[in-house]
N, C-alpha and C positions, 0 to 999 in steps of 0.2 A: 504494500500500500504506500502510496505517496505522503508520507506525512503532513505536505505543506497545503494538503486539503483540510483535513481535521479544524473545526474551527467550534472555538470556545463562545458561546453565546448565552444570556442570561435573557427570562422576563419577571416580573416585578407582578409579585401576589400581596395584596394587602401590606405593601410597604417593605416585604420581604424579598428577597433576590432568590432567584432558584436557578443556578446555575446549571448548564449542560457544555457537554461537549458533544459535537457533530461529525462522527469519524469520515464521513462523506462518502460519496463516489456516486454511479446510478444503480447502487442494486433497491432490494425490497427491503423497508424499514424494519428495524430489528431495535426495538429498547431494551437499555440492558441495565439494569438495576440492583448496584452493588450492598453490601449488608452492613453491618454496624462497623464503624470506625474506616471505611474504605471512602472511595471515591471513581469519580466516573473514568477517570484517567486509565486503573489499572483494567478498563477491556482494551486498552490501547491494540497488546498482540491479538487479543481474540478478533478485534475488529480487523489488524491486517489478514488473519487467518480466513477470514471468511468474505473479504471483499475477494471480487465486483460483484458477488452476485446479492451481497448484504449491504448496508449501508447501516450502520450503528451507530445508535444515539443514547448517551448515556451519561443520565441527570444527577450531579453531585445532590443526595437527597436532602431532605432539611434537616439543617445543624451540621453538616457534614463539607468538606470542600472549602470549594468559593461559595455555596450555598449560602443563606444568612439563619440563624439560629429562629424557631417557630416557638410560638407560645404555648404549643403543646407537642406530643409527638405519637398524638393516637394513631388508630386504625383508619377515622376516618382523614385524616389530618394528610397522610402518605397520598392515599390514594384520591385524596382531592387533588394534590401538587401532581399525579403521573395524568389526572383527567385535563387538568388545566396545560400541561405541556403538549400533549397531545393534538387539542385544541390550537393550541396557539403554531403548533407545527401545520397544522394543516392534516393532518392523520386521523380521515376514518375509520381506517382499519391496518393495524401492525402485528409482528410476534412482538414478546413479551417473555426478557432473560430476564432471568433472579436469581442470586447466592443470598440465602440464609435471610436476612432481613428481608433481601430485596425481593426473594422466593417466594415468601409469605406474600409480601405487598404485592408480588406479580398475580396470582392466583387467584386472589381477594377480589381483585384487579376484575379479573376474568370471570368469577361469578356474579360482580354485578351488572357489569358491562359485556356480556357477550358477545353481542352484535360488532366491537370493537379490536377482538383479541383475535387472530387467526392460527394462532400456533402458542404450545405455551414450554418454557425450557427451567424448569425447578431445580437449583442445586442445590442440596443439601438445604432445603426449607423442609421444616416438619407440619406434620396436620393436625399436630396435640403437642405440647409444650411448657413446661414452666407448672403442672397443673400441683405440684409441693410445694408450689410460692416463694422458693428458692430463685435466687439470681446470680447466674453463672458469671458474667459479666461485674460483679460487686466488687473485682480490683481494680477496676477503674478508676474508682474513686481516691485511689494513692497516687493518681497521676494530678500532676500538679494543675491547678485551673487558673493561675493568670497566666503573667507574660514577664521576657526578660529582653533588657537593651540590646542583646545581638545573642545568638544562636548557641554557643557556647555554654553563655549561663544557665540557658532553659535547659539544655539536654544533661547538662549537668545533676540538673533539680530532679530528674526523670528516673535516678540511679539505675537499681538493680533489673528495672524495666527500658533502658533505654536501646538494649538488640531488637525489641521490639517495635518500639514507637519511635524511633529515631528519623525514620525515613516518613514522620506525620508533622513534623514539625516545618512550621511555616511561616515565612515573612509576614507581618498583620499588614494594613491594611497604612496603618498610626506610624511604620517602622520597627513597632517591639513584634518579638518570636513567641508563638506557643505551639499548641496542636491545631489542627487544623477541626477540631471538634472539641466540644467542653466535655467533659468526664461525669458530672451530673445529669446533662442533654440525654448523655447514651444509656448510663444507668436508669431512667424514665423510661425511655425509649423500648429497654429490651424488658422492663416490668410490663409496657402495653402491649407486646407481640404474643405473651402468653396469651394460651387458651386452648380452648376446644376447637380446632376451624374444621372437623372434618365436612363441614356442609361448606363453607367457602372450598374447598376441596374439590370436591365430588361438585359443584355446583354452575361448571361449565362442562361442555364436550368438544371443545377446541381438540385434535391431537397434542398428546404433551409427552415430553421426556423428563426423567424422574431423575438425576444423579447422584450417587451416593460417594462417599468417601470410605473406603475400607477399612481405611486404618487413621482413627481418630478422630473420625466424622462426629456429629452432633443426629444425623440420621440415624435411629434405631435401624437393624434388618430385619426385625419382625415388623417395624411400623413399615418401612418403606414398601415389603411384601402385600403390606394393609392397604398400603395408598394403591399399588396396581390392581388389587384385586377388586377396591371398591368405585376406582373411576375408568370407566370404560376409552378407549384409547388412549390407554398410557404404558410408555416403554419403559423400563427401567435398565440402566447400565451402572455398573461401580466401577472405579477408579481406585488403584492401589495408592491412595494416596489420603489425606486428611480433609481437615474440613472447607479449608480451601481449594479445594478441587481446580478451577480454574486459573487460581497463580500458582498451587503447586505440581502442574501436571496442563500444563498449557498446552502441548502435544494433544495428549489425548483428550482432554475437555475438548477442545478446535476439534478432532476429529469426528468426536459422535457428535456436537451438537450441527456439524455440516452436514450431515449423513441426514442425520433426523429432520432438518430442514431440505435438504432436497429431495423427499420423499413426500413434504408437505404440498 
């Protein structure tokens, strides 16, 4: 892919910026919607893997990115921001990628908008979650939430976490460095993704691919066995790899999810 296509463009929801990036080219729209603490940037390879015939568009979601921080970060909150981008794209009808937050929100997505979703790519999103009111996510909160005068300091602040988060920290806006997400935002965040959604689930019949992660995924194999068996045109493939599927096994993610769309 030509990188000097790709073009970063933002619209303005209620005072808030929702940023995307536009991998480009003339294929078929493909939105791709990353999960807690990521950004639209890392489909960068998937998007070169699957151009010309894809064209990937993929919205740093709210509180995340260049995105601007939202006053809530519910259920309905997500999928008002992917309805309103859509919208303002011009896009009657797209597939619809997700990892893990973005998974959930894609499927969500597609049971209430049917008419809109033509294809659907779940990685590593679950259909039940969180239901012992535990929050996996609850180290976040040792990551630090302001900011420091240049780069150094902040990652400094990050310690024992900083092989982690290092590559999230970001120029502001003002000139001071943080993360590119607040560490509260995310902890809210992945407290409202909990639930029961086997009916947002099961609640479209777009064709959809299921991915799992084999080794340290957040997908059960007995749920994921659950998810194919209870919504009808759904594939399932695993990936030897964790719960990032997609940045850790870039190869193979690229591979089934092209397969599975050119069959669509």
């Amino acid at each position: 892919m030509d990188t000097d296509i790709a073009k970063r463009s933002a619209l303005t929801l209620d005072g808030r910026t929702l940023s995307y990036v536009d991998f480009g080219g003339p294929g078929r729209p493909l939105l791709a919607l990353h999960g807690h603490m990521s950004e639209g940037l890392s489909y960068a390879e998937l998007a070169a893997a699957l151009a010309p015939e894809w064209r990937v568009i993929a919205p740093d979601q709210r509180g995340h990115g260049e995105s601007g921080r939202a006053a809530d970060y519910s259920r309905e909150g997500y999928l008002a921001d992917l309805h309103a981008l859509m919208d303002h794209l011009g896009l009657g009808r797209a597939a619809l990628l997700g990892h893990s937050l973005g998974a959930i929100n894609a499927y969500q997505f597609a049971a209430r908008h049917p008419e809109r979703v033509t294809a659907l790519i779940n990685a590593e999103g679950c259909a039940e979650l969180g239901l012992d009111g535990s929050n996996p996510l609850a180290f976040v909160l040792n990551l630090p939430e302001g900011s420091a005068l240049d780069r150094e300091t902040f990652v400094a602040q990050l310690g024992p976490l900083t092989p982690h988060f290092e590559s999230a920290v970001r120029e502001r806006p003002d000139g001071s460095w943080g993360l590119h997400f607040h560490p509260r935002d995310i902890y809210a965040s992945e407290d409202q993704v909990h639930g029961d959604h086997w009916a947002d689930w099961t609640g479209s019949t777009c064709p959809a691919l299921l991915v799992r992660g084999t080794k340290g995924g957040v997908l059960p194999a007995e749920q994921a066995a659950q998810m194919v068996t209870r919504r009808p045109g759904t594939r399932l493939v695993e990936l030897e790899t964790d719960h990032f599927v997609y940045a850790n096994d870039p190869a193979g993610f690229a591979a089934v999810v092209r397969d599975f769309l050119a069959a669509d």
